[in-house]
C-alpha positions in Angstrom: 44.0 13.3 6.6 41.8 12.0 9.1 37.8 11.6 8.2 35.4 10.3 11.0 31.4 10.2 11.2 29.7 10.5 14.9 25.9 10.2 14.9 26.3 12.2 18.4 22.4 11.6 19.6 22.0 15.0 20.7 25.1 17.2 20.5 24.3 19.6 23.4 23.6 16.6 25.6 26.7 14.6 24.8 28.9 18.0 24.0 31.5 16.6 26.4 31.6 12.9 24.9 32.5 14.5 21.7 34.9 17.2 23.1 36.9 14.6 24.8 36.8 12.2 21.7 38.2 15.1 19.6 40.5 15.6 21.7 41.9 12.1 21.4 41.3 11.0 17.8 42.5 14.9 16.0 40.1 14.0 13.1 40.5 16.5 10.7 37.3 16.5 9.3 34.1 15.0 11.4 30.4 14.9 10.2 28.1 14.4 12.9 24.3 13.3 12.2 21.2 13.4 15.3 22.0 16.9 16.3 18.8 17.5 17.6 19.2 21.3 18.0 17.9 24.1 16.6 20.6 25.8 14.5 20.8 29.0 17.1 21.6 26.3 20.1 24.8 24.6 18.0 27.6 24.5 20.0 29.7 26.6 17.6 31.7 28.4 20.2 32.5 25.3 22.1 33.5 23.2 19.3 35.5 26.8 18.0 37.4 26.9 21.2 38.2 23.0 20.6 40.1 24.0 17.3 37.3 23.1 14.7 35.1 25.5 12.0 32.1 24.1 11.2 28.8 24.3 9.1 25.8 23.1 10.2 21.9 22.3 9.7 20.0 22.2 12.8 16.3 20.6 13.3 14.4 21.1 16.6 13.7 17.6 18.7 15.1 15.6 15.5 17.8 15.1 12.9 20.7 17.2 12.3 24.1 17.2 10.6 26.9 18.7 10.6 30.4 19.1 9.1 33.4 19.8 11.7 37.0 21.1 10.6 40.4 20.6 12.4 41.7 24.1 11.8 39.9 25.6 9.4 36.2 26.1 7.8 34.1 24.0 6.0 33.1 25.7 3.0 29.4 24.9 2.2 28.2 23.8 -1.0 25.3 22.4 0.1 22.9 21.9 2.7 19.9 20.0 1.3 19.8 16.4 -0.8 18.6 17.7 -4.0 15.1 16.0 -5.7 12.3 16.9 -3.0 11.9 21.0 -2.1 9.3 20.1 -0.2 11.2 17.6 2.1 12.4 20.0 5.1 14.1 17.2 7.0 17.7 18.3 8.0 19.1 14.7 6.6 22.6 16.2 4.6 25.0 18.9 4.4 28.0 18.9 2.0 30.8 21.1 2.3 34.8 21.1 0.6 37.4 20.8 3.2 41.0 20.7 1.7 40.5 19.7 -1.4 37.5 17.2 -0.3 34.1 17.2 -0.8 32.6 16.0 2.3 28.8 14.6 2.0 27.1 14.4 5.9 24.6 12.1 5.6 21.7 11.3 8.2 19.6 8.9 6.3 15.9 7.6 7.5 15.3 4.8 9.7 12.0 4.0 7.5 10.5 2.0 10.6 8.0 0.7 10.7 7.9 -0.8 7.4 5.8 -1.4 5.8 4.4 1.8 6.0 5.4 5.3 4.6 8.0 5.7 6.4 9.7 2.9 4.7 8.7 4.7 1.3 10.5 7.6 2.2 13.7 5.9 3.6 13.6 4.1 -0.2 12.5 7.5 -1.9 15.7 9.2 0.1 18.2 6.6 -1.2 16.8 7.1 -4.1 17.8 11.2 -4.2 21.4 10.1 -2.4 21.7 7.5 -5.3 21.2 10.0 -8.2 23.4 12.7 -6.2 26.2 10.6 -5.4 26.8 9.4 -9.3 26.7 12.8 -10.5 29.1 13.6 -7.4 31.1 10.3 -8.5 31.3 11.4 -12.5 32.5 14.8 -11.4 36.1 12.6 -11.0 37.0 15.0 -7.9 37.5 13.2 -4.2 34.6 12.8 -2.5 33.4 11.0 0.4 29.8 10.1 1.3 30.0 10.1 5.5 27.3 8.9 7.7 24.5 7.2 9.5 23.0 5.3 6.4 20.3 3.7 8.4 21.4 0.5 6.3 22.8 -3.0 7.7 24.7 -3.7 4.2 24.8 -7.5 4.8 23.7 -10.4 7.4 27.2 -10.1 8.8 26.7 -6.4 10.0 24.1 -7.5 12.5 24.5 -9.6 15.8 23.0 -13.2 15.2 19.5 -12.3 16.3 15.9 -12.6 14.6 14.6 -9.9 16.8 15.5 -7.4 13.6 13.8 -9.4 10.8 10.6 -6.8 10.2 13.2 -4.1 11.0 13.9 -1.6 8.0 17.1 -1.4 8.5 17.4 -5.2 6.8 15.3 -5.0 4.2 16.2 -6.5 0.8 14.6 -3.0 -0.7 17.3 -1.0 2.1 20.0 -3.0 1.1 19.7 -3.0 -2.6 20.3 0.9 -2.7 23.3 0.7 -0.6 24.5 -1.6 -2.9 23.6 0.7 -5.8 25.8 2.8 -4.3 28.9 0.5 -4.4 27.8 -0.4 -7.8 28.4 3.1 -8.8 31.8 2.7 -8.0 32.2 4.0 -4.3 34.2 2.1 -2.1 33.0 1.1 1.2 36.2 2.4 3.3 36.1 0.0 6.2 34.9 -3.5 4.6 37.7 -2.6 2.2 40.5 -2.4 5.1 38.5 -5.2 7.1 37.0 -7.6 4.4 36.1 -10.5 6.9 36.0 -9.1 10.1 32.8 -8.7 11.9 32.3 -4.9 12.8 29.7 -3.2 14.6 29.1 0.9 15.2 26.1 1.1 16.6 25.0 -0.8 20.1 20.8 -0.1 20.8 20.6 0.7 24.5 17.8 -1.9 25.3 18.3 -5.2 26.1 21.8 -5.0 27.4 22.5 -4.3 23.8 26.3 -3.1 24.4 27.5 -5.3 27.4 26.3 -8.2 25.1 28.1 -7.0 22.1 24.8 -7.0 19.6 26.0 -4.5 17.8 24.9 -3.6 14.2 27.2 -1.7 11.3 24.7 1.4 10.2 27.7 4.0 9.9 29.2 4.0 6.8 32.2 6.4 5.2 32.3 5.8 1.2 35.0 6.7 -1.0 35.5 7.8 -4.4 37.9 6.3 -6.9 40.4 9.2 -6.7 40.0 8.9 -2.7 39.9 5.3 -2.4 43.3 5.2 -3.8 44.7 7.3 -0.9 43.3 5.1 1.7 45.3 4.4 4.3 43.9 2.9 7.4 40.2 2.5 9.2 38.8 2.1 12.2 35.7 2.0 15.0 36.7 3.6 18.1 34.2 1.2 20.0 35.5 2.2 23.7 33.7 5.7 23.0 30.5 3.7 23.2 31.5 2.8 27.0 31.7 6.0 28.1 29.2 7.2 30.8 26.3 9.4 28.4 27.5 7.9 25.6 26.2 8.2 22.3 24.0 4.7 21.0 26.8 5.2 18.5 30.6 4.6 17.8 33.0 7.0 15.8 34.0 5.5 12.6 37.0 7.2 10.8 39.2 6.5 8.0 42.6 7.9 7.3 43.7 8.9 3.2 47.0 10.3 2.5 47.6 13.6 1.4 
């Protein structure tokens, strides 16, 4: 079983990027952050035609998730991060597929920092942190799948100073996604690629992508029961070449049956 994560950077303007990567990779189950569409103007019949069910919260100009299906529907079981009713941003959706329970995840950017947006990127994480351990002690497999907004370590970003102020860096940003790991998740592609240097997401200023300064925000984690099936992981970087493409590459992971 195939699981992949796409921040798509507006799925109506990229609809064909994704069609044609879908088309190639099979993913069975894809969660896509950055929709930027209201829910009416998801592409649900395209994306239908394409072989995939899917459940979906839309946001006008901003955000967005989704949870795509090879074959079959998502089945919704959530479509808010609990801890905040008054936070309306459309940041997660979580759905079973197969047995699975997929977590979409489109976490803040918290720039600038400091500042409040920083304080909600860290308030966030904090929600995602208390969510995912009661997720993690329900035993079941689970996967948390998305655009944490995180560079986990020094090696997930292009030698640079030009990201030093950036939230994306921060000791605060990083300690929460190592709470994560702490809790027991397992951080699906640093497990199959422990040393490598990997990058899946390439800023279009500067000559970001031609120069490789690429930085690793998309991150697919893994319960214990699902960690065991792991099989294989990837980036399927030449997606980011494409003409329109996505700032973003697909990241995927493949667990056995």
């Amino acid at each position: 079983m195939k699981l992949a994560t796409f921040n798509i950077n507006n799925i109506n303007s990229r609809l064909q990027n994704l069609l044609a990567w879908l088309t190639v990779a099979k993913p069975d189950v894809v969660c896509l952050q950055e929709l930027k569409a209201r829910d009416m103007q998801f592409p649900r019949t395209a994306l239908a035609d394409a072989g995939y069910g899917a459940v979906w919260k839309g946001e006008p100009t901003w955000n967005g998730v989704a949870i795509l299906a090879r074959g079959s529907e998502p089945v919704l079981t959530r479509e808010a991060l609990p801890g905040d009713d008054a936070d309306k941003q459309s940041r997660y959706i979580e759905a079973a597929v197969n047995g699975i329970v997929i977590a979409c995840l489109y976490a803040p950017n918290g720039n600038p920092q400091p500042g409040p947006k920083f304080q909600y990127k860290l308030a966030w994480h904090d929600r995602l942190e208390a969510h995912a351990a009661e997720l993690f002690d329900t035993g079941l497999p689970v996967a948390l799948i998305g655009d944490y907004n995180i560079v986990p370590e020094p090696r997930d970003i292009y030698p640079t100073r030009s990201y030093d102020d950036n939230a994306l860096v921060q000791p605060e940003s990083r300690a929460s996604f190592q709470r994560l790991l702490d809790q027991g998740w397992t951080d699906a592609l640093r497990k199959k690629y422990p040393k490598e240097t990997l990058y899946t997401f390439w800023d279009y200023r500067r000559n970001r992508w031609p120069r490789d300064a690429g930085l690793r925000l998309d991150h697919i984690l893994l319960s214990k029961k699902l960690a065991r099936r792991l099989t294989a992981a990837g980036i399927d970087r030449e997606v980011r070449g494409q003409d329109g493409a996505s700032d973003h590459a697909p990241v995927w992971v493949q667990v056995s049956e």
